[in-house]
C-alpha positions as CSV (number, residue, x, y, z in Angstrom):
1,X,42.8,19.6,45.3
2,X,41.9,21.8,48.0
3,X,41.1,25.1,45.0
4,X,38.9,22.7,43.3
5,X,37.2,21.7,46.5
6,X,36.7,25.5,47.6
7,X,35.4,26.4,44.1
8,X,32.7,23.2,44.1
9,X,31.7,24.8,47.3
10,X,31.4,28.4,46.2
11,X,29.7,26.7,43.0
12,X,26.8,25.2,45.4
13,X,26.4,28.4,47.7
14,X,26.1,31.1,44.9
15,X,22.5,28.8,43.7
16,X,24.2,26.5,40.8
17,X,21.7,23.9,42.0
18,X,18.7,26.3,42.7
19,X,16.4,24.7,40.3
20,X,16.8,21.2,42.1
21,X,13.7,20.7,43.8
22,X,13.5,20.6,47.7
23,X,12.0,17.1,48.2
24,X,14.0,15.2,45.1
25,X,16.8,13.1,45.7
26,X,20.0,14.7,43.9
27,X,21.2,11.8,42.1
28,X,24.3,12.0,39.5
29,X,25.3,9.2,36.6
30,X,28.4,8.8,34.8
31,X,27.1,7.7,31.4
32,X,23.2,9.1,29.9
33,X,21.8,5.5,29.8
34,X,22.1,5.4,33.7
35,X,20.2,8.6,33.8
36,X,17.4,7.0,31.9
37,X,17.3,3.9,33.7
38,X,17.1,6.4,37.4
39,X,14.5,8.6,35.7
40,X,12.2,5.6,34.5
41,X,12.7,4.1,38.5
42,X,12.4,7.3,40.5
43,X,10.0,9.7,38.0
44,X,9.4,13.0,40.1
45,X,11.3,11.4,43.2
46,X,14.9,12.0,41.3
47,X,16.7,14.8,40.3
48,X,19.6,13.3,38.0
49,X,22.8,14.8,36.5
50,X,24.7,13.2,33.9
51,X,28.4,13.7,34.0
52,X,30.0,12.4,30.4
53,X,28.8,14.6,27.7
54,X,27.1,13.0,24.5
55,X,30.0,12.0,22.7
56,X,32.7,12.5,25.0
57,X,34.9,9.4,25.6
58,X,34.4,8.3,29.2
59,X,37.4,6.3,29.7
60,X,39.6,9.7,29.5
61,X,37.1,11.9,31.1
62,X,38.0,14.4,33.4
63,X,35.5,16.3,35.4
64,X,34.9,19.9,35.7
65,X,34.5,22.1,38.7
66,X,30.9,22.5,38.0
67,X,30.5,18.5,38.0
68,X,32.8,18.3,41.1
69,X,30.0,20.6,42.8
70,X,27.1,18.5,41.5
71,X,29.1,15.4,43.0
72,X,28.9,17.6,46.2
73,X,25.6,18.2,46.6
74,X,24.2,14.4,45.2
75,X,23.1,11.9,47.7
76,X,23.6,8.6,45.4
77,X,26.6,8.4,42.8
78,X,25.4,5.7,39.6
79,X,27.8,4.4,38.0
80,X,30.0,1.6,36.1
81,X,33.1,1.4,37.2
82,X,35.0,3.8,35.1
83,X,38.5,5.1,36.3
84,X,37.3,8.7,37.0
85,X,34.5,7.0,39.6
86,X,37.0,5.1,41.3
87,X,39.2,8.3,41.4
88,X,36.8,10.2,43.1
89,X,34.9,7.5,45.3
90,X,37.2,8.1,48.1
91,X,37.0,11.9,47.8
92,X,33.1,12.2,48.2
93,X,30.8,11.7,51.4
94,X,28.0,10.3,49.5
95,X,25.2,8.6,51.2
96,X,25.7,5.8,48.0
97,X,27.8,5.0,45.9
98,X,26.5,2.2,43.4
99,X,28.6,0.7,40.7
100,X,26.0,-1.2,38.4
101,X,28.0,-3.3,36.1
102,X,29.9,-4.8,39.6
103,X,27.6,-7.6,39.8
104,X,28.2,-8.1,35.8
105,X,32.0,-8.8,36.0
106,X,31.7,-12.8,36.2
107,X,28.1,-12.7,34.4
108,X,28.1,-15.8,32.9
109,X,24.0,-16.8,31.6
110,X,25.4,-16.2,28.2
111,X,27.0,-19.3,26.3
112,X,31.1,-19.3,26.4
113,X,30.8,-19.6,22.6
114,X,29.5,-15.7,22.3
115,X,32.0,-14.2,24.3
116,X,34.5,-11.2,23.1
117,X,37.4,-12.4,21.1
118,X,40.7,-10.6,20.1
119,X,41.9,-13.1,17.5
120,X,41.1,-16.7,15.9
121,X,44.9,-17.3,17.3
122,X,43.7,-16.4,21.0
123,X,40.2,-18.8,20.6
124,X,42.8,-21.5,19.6
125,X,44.9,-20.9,22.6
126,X,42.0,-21.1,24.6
127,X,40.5,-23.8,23.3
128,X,43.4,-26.1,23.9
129,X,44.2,-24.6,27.6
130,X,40.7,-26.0,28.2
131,X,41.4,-29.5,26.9
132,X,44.1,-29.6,28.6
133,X,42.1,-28.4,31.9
134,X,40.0,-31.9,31.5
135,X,42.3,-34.0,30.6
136,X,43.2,-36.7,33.5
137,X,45.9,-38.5,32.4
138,X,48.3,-35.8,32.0
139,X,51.8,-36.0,34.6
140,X,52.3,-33.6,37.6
141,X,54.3,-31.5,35.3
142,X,51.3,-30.8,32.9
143,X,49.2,-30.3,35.4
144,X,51.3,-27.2,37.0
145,X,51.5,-25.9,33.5
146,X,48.2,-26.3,33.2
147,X,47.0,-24.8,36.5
148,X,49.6,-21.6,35.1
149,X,47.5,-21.7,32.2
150,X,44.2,-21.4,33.7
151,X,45.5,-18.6,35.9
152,X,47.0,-16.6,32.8
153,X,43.5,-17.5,30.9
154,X,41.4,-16.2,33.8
155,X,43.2,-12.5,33.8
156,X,43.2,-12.3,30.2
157,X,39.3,-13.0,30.7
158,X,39.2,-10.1,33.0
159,X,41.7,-7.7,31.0
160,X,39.4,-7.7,28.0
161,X,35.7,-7.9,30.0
162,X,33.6,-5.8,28.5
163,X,32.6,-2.9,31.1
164,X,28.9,-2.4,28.5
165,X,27.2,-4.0,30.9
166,X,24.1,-2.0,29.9
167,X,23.9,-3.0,26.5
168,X,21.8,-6.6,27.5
169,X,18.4,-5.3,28.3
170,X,17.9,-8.6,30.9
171,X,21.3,-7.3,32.5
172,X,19.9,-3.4,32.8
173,X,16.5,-5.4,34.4
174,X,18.8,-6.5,37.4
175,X,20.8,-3.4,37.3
176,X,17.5,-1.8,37.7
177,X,16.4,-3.9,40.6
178,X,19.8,-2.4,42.3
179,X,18.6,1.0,41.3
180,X,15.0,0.1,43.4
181,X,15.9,-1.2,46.3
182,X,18.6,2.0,46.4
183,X,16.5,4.5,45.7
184,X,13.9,2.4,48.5
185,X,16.2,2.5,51.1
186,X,17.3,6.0,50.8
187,X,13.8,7.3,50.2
188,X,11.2,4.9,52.4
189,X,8.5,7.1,52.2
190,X,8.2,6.5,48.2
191,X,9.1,3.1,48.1
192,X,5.5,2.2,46.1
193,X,6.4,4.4,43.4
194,X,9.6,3.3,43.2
195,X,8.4,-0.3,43.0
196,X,5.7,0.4,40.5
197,X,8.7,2.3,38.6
198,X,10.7,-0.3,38.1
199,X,7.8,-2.7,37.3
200,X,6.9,-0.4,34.2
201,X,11.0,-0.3,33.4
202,X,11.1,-3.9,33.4
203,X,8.1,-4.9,31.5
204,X,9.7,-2.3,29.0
205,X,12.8,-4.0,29.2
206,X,11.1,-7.5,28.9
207,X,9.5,-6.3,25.5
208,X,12.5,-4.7,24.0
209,X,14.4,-8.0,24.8
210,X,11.7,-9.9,22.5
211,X,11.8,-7.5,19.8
212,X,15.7,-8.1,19.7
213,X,15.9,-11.9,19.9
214,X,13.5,-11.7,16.9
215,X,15.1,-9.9,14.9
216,X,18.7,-11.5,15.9
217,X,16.8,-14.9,15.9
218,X,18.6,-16.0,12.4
219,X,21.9,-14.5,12.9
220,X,23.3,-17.2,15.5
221,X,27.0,-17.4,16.1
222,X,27.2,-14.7,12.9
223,X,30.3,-12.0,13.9
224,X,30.9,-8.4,13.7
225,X,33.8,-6.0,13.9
226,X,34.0,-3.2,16.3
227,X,36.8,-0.7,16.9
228,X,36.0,-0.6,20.9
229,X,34.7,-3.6,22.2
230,X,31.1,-1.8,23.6
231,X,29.0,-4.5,22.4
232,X,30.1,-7.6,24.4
233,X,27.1,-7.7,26.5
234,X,24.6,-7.6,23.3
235,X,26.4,-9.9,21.3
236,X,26.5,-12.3,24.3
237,X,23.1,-12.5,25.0
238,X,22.3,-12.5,21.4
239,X,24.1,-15.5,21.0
240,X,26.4,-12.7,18.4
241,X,30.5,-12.9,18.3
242,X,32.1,-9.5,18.7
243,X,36.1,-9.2,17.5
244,X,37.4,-5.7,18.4
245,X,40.1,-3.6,16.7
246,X,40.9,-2.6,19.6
247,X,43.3,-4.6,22.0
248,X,43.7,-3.9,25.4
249,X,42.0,-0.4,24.9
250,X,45.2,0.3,22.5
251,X,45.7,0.7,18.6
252,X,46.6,-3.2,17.6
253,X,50.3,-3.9,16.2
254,X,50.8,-4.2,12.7
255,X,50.7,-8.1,13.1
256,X,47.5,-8.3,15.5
257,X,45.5,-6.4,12.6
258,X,46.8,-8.8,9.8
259,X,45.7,-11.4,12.1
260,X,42.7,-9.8,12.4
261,X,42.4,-9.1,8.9
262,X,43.3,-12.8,8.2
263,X,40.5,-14.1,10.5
264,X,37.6,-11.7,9.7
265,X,38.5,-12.3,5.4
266,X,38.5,-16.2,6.3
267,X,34.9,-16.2,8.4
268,X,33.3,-13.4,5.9
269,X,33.2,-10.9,8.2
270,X,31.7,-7.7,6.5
271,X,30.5,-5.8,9.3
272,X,31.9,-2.7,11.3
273,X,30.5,-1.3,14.3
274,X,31.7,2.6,15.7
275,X,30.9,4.8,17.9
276,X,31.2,8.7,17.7
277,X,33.7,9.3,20.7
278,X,36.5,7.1,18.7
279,X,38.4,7.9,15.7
280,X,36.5,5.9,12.7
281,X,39.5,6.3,10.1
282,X,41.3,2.6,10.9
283,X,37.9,0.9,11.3
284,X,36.8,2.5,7.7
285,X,40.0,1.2,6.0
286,X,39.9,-2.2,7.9
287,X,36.1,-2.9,6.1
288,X,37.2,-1.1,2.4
289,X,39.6,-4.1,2.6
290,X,36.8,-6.3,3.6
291,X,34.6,-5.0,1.1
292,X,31.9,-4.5,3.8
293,X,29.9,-2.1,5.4
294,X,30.0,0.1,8.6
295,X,26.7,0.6,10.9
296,X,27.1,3.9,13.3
297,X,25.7,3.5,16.7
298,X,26.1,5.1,20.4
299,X,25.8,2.5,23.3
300,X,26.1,5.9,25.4
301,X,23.2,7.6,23.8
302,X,20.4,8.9,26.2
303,X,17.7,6.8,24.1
304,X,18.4,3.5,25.5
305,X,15.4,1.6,24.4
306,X,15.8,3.4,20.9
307,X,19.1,2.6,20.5
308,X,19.4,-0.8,21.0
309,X,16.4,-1.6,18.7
310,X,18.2,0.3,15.9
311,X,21.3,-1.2,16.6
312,X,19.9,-4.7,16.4
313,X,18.1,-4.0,13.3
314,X,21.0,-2.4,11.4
315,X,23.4,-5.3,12.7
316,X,20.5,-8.1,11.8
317,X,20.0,-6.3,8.1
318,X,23.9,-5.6,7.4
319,X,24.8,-9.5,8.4
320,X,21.9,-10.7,6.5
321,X,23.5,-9.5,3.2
322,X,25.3,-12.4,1.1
């Protein structure tokens, strides 16, 4: 620990950071979207570093010693809770550390029926733990079952929340309200700008949010199959159902994907969702067997408001089909 920290140090005094202006505030981001939203807030007040490559996996990321330098000389870390923040947070004097997606991990605006599901067998499990949750009559027994149940339910909730946060423009508005008063606080004497930033962002958000919910506007309660569950968010607001391949951020067991298969043959599901920084050979033979087709898109792409257009109208044109 104590090489890399001498090398991050030699890294900032031999000039890696010499084309950082003198009055912007170093800012680094895990993921490119964050650096997007930061730019659009701060403009010319920011000078923003983006640590996960374009198409690198962030949940196995390890940083280099020329990103442990630029941690070094930032003032505010952005980020979304991956494991590699958390493993450095403690390591870093930062003026701020923000986690964006924090105030996103009991979001709730969305309708329960949306929500991220593993397999039909789990929505049935769930289903019944919440009948059982109202009803009255049931003896003291079934009622500390029940209360075990709930508990069990709510972690299982948890274990498969969707980290994506960004992926619901209203949910990046709020994260970008975060990112303003930050970026305020830190930086008082550009507050205006940083106001009248966020106003643009948001009235940018606002329209890509109506662009979406009409093209999505037929498609209620219709589902899709991704291999990584990064659509959660989208498919929530959307009023969309997202089933992942992927359980607990593992390959599924031969009987979870016959389940899967099982469920997604029964409901008609013909639609695939990947991403490049996962392997797409399972999810191409899971929709040959389907007989469907497979849409390509990057919720970690740099082009946020591009993106998530596409994304909707490939997902709207590919569930449309009989």
């Amino acid at each position: 620990m104590l090489r890399w920290l001498v090398l991050a140090s030699s890294l900032i005094s031999t000039g890696v950071f010499a084309a950082t202006s003198s009055t912007a505030l170093p800012v680094v981001v895990s993921v490119a979207p964050l650096q997007t939203f930061v730019e659009a807030i701060g403009g010319d007040h920011v000078q923003v570093s983006t640590l996960v490559p374009s198409g690198r996996d962030p949940h196995f990321f390890s940083l280099t010693p020329k990103q442990i330098a630029t941690l070094h000389h930032a003032r505010l870390f952005v980020g979304v809770g991956l494991n590699f923040e958390a493993n450095w947070r403690d390591k870093l004097s930062l003026d701020a550390w923000l986690n964006l997606c924090q105030a996103h991990q009991a979001h709730d605006d969305a309708p329960d029926s949306t929500t991220s599901t593993d397999t039909e067998e789990k929505t049935k499990s769930e289903a019944e733990n919440e009948a059982a949750h109202h009803d009255e009559k049931q003896d003291e027994k079934q009622n500390e079952k029940q209360a075990a149940h709930s508990h069990h339910e709510h972690h299982e909730h948890h274990h498969h929340e969707d980290p994506h946060c960004w992926t619901d423009p209203l949910q990046a508005l709020e994260m970008g309200e975060r990112l303003r008063d930050q970026l305020s606080d830190m930086d008082p004497a550009h507050r205006q700008d940083y106001h009248e930033g966020f106003d643009a962002f948001a009235d940018s958000l606002r329209d890509l949010d109506a662009r979406i919910r009409a093209i999505t506007a037929p498609l209620s309660q219709r589902r899709f199959l991704v291999f990584h569950p990064s659509w959660g968010a989208f498919a929530n607001r959307y009023a969309l159902v997202q089933t992942s391949v992927e359980q607990d951020g593992k390959m599924p067991s031969t009987r979870a994907l016959a389940q899967l298969l099982e469920a997604a043959k029964r409901d008609g599901v013909r639609v695939m969702v990947v991403q490049p920084q996962f392997n797409t050979q399972l999810a191409i033979q899971i929709i040959k067997t389907l007989k469907g087709s497979v849409i390509h898109a990057d919720p970690l792409a740099s082009d946020y408001f591009g993106t998530l257009h596409d994304f909707a109208h490939a997902l709207a044109t590919q569930l449309a089909k009989p």
